[in-house]
Every structure is written in C-alpha cells, then in structure tokens.
C-alpha positions as CSV (number, residue, x, y, z in Angstrom):
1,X,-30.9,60.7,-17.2
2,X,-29.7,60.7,-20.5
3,X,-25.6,60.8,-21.2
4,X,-23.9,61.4,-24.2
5,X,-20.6,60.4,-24.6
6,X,-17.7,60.4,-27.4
7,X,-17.0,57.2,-29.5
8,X,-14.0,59.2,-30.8
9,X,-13.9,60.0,-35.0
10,X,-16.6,62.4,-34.0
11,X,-19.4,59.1,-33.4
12,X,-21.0,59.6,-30.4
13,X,-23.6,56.5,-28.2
14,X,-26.8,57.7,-26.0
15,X,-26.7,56.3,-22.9
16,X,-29.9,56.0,-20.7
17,X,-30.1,55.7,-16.8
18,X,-33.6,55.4,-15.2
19,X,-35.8,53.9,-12.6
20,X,-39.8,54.1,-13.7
21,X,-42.3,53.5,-11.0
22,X,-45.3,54.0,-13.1
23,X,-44.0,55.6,-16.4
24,X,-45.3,53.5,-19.4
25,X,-43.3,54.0,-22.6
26,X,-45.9,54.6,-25.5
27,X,-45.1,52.3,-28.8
28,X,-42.3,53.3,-30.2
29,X,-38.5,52.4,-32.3
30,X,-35.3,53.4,-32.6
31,X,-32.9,54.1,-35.3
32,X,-29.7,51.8,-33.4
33,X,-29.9,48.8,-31.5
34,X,-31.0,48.9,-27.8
35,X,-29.0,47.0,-25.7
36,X,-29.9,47.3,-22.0
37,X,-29.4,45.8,-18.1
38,X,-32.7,45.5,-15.9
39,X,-31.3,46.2,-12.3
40,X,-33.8,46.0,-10.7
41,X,-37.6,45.1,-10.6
42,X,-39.7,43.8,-13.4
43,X,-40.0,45.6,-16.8
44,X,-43.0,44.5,-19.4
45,X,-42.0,45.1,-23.4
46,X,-44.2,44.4,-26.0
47,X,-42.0,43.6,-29.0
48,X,-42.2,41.5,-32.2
49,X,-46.0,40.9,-31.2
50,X,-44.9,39.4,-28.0
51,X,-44.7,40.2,-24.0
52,X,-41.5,40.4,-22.9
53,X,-40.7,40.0,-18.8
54,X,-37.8,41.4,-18.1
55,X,-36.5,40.5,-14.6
56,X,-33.0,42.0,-12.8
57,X,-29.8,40.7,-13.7
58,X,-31.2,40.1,-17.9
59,X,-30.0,41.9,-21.1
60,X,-32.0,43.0,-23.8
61,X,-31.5,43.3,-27.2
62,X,-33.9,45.3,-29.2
63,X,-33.8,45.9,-32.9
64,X,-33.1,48.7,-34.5
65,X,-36.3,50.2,-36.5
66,X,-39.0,47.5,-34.1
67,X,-41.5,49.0,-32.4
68,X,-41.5,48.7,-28.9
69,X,-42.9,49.7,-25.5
70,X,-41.8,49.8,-21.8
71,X,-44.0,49.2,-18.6
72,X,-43.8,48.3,-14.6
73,X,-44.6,44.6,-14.2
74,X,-47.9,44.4,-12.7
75,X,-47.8,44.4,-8.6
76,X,-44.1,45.2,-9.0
77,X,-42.8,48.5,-7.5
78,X,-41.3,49.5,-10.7
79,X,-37.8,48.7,-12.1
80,X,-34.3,50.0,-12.7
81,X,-32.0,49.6,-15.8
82,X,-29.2,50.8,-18.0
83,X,-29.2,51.1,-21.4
84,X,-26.6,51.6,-24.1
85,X,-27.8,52.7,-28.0
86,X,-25.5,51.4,-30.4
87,X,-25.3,52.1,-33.9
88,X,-25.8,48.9,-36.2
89,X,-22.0,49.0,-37.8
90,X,-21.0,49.1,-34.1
91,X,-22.4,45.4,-33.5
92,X,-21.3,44.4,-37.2
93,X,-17.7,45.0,-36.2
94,X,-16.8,41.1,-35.4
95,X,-19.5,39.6,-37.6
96,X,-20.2,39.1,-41.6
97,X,-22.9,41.2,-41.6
98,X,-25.3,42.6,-39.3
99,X,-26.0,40.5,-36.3
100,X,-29.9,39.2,-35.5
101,X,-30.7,38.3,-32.7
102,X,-33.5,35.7,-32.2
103,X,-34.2,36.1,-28.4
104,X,-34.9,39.9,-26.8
105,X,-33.6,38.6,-23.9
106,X,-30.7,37.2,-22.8
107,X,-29.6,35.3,-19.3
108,X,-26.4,36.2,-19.7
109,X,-25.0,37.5,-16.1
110,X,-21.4,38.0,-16.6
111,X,-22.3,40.0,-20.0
112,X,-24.2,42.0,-17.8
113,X,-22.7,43.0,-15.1
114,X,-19.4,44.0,-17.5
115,X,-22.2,46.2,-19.7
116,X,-23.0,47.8,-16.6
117,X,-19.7,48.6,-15.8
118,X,-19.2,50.0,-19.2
119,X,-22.4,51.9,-18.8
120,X,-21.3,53.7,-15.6
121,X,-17.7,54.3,-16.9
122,X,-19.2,55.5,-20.5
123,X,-21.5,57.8,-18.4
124,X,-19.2,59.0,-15.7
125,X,-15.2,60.1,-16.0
126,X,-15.6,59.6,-19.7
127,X,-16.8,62.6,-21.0
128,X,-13.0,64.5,-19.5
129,X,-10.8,62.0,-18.8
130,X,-8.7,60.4,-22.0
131,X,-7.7,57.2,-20.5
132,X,-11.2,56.4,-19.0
133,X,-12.6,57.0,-22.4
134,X,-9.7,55.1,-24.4
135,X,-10.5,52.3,-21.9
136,X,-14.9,52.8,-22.0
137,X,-14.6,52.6,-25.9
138,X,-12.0,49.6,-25.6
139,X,-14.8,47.7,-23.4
140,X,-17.8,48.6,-25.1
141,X,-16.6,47.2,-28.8
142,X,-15.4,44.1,-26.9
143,X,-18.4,43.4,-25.0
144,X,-20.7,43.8,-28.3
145,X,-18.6,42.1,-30.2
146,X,-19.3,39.3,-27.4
147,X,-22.7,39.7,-27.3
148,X,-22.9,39.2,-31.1
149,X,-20.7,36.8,-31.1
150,X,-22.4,34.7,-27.9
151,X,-26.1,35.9,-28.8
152,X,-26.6,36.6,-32.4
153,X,-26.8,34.8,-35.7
154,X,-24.4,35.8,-38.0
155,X,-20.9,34.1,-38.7
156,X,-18.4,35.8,-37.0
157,X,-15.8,37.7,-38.5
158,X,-12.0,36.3,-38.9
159,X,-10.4,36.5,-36.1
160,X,-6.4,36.7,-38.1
161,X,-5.7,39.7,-38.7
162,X,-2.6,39.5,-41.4
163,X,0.5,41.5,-40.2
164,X,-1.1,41.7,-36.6
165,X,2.4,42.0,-34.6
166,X,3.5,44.7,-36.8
167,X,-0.1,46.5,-36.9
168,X,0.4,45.9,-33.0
169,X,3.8,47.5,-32.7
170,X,2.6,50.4,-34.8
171,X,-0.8,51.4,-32.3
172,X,2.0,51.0,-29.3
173,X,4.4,53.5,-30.7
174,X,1.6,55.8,-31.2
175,X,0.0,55.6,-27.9
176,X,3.6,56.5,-26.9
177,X,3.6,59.5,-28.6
178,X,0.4,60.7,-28.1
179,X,0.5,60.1,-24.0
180,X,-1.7,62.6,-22.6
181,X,-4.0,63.1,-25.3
182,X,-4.0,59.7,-27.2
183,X,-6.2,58.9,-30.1
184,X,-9.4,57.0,-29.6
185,X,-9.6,53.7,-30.4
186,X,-12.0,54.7,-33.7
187,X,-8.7,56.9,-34.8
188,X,-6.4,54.0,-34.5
189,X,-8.6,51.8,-36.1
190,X,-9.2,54.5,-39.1
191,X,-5.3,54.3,-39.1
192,X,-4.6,50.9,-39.5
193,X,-7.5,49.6,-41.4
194,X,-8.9,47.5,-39.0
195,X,-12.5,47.7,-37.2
196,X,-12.0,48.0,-33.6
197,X,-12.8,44.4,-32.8
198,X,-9.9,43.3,-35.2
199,X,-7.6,46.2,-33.8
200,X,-8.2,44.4,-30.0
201,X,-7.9,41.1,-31.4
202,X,-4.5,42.1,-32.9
203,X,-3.7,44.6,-30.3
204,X,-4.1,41.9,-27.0
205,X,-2.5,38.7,-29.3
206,X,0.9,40.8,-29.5
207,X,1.2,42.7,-26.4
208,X,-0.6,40.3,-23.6
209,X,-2.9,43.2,-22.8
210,X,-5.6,45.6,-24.8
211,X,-4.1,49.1,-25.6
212,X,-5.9,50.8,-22.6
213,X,-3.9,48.8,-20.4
214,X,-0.7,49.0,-22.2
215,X,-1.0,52.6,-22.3
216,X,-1.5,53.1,-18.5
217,X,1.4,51.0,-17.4
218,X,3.5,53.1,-20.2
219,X,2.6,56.1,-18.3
220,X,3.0,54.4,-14.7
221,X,6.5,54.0,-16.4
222,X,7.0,57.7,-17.3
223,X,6.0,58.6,-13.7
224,X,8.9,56.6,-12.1
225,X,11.1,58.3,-14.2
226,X,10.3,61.8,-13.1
227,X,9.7,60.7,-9.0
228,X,12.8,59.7,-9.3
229,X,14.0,63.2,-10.4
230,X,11.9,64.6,-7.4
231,X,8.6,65.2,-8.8
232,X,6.0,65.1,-7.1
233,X,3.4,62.9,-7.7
234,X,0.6,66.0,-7.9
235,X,3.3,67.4,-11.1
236,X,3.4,63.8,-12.2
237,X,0.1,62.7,-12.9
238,X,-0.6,65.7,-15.1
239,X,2.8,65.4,-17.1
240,X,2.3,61.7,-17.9
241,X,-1.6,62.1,-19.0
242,X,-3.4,60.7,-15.8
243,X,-6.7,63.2,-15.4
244,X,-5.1,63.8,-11.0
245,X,-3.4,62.6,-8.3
246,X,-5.7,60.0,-7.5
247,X,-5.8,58.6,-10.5
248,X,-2.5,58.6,-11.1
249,X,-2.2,56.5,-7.8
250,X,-4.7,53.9,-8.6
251,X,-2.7,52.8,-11.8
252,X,0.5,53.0,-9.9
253,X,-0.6,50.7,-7.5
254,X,-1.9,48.3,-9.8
255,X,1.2,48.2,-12.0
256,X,3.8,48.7,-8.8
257,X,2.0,47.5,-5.6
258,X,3.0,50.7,-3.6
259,X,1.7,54.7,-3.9
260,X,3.6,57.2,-6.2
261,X,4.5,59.0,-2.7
262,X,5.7,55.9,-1.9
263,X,8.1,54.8,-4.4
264,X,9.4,58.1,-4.4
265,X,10.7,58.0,-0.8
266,X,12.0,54.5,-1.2
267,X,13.9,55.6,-4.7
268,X,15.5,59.2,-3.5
269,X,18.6,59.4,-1.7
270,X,17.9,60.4,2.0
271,X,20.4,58.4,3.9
272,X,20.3,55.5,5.1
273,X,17.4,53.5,5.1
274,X,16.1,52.3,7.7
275,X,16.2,48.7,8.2
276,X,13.8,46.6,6.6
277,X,12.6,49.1,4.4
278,X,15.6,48.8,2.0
279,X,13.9,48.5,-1.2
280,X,10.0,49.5,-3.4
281,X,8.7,46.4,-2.1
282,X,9.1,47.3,1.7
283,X,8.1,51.0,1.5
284,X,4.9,51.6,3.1
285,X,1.7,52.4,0.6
C-alpha cells in the first residue's frame, strides 16, 4: 500500500507498507533516500555490488539514485516492512552537507521501532488530523536527523541556534493563534529561518517540550476553560482544534490525569460534593 502524506509548504513523503511472499523487485533506483524497517521475515537486496540480508527489527538506508533490488530470503516465507522516501535536503537538515552512509544496514532497534511509529502515524490520522500531522512531521525530521547524525558520515550541523529563546517564544505565540489549524512545522521553519532540525533543537531547549507537545497541552488548557463554562466536551474538542471527542480525551488525560467528562463534574457547581471526591484529583476518569 502506498501513502502519501503532507510535509506541509506543499512537500509531500511516499510512504510504503508491504508484505512480499514471492514478489522480486527488478533492478531499479530512486530519486530520495530509502529509509526502511524489515518487520518481519528475511529480505535479500542487491546493492552497491553486494547482497544485503535484511533480517526483522534492521533499518535500511538506501541511496538516492543506486540501483537496487528486493527479494524473499531463500527458504523464508517472505517478509514484512515499512518504508519511508525522504527527499535528500530532508536528511541534510542537521548535517553540513548531505549525509553518506557507509553501511545499508543498520542494527539500530530503538531507531526502529520510533520509525515505525512515525510510519504508521505518517500513514494513518495524518492525512486529516492537524495535530497528528504537526506531531508525524515533528518526529520524522527528528528521527532522520538521528539517524544521520548516529549513522552517517557527515559533520553534524551546529546545534546553537543564536536568539533561540526568543525564536522559541515567537513559534509558541503562533501556535497560539493558529490553534485549530496550526502551521506545519515546514511553515514555521520558513518563518523563522531555521531548518526544522534547528527549529526543534531551539524549540525543546526553551520550552522543555517539542512544539507538538506544547501545542496540545495549550489546547488541553483552552478546554478547561470552556468545561468550566459548561461545555461539553463533544463542543470542546472541536472548538480547541482536537480532530473528536476521543482525542480530545487522550490529551486530556495525559496533561490532567482525569477525562474531560470528568473534570467537568468535579469543576461545576452541583452542591455539595460528596465526600472524598472534593477536588480534580478524586473525580473518577
């Protein structure tokens, strides 16, 4: 299955989800980087004059414009993966220059399993949801600017970024404005000069937390306000930019420890409470 999704400033990344039980890919390249996650099973590449054995759990990093192929390990029963097609200036963002990466592939777990999770989220409430794609784009410059950084050759880009508490004040008061439809972490970046790498760097350094994060608890915020002016949370989430209920809810819990439904019992006047449930803490989720 092939997936589209936004990169915001119009850029867009090819995603690819597949299992292949006998498929053999015939010789061919690609314009941007691959970057995939074998999930399962046993892949065979021929790259760079070379046999590649791909086994569950590795990444791979193929070049852009090197020929390559794709094929079941022999007496396997095929394999699984993810894969992510990044352009070049993508993977350049946190390096001087363009990144090289010596080994195809990497035994790197923890870089996998969070590429998978940005797979999936990239792939899934990404295309309509703002705040899942604010917070896919977020992920995905951060984890290949950590797999350049951990994996490839080049020197890695300053990580200072001159006037960063200022630049960092500046992306929070427009998240704030912008809360249901915020810009994407390209359009900030556009903004403020910065690459998107720089823009986290800066961004986390200030604030204790990436913008994604920042801007769900500022919206978690906003929906106190109006439960406690008898909303109800189903109003809430879409007046405070949260894509339903549900989601609304997750975040809440996260930032609050109880349900919107919740706190809005605990917070509006209904006489007396009853005892031991007396403050947010106590209601109920």
């Amino acid at each position: 299955m092939w997936t589209r999704a936004p990169l915001g400033g119009g850029a867009t990344l090819d995603l690819l989800t597949a299992r292949f039980d006998r498929h053999r890919y015939a010789p061919h390249c690609h314009e941007e980087f691959t970057v995939g996650v074998c999930v399962a099973g046993r892949e065979i590449i021929d790259y760079r004059g070379g046999r590649l054995d791909v086994g569950a759990g590795a990444v791979v990093v193929l070049a852009p414009g090197e020929t390559h192929t794709g094929r079941p390990a022999p007496g396997d029963d095929g394999y699984a993966y993810r894969a992510i097609y990044p352009a070049p200036r993508l993977l350049a963002e946190a390096t001087r220059g363009l990144p090289h990466f010596r080994e195809a592939v990497v035994d790197d777990r923890e870089l996998a399993s969070a590429l998978y999770a940005a797979h999936t989220a990239l792939s899934g409430d990404a295309a309509t949801d703002s705040l899942a794609a604010f917070t896919a784009e977020s992920r995905l410059a951060w984890l290949l600017s950590t797999l350049a950084h951990r994996h490839g050759s080049a020197r890695p880009a300053p990580d200072a970024v001159p006037g960063a508490a200022a630049l960092a004040r500046a992306v929070r008061d427009r998240l704030a404005e912008d809360l249901r439809t915020p810009p994407s972490l390209a359009e900030l970046a556009a903004e403020t000069g910065l690459s998107r790498y720089q823009l986290l760097r800066a961004f986390r350094t200030t604030m204790g937390m990436p913008p994604y994060a920042w801007l769900a608890q500022h919206r978690v915020a906003r929906a106190r306000g109006l439960l406690e002016a008898g909303h109800r949370p189903a109003e809430v989430a879409g007046l405070v930019g949260f894509a339903d209920q549900a989601h609304l809810t997750r975040w809440f819990r996260r930032v609050t420890g109880v349900t919107p439904a919740a706190y809005r019992t605990s917070v509006r006047p209904a006489g007396p409470a009853p005892e031991g449930r007396n403050t947010v803490q106590d209601a109920t989720p």
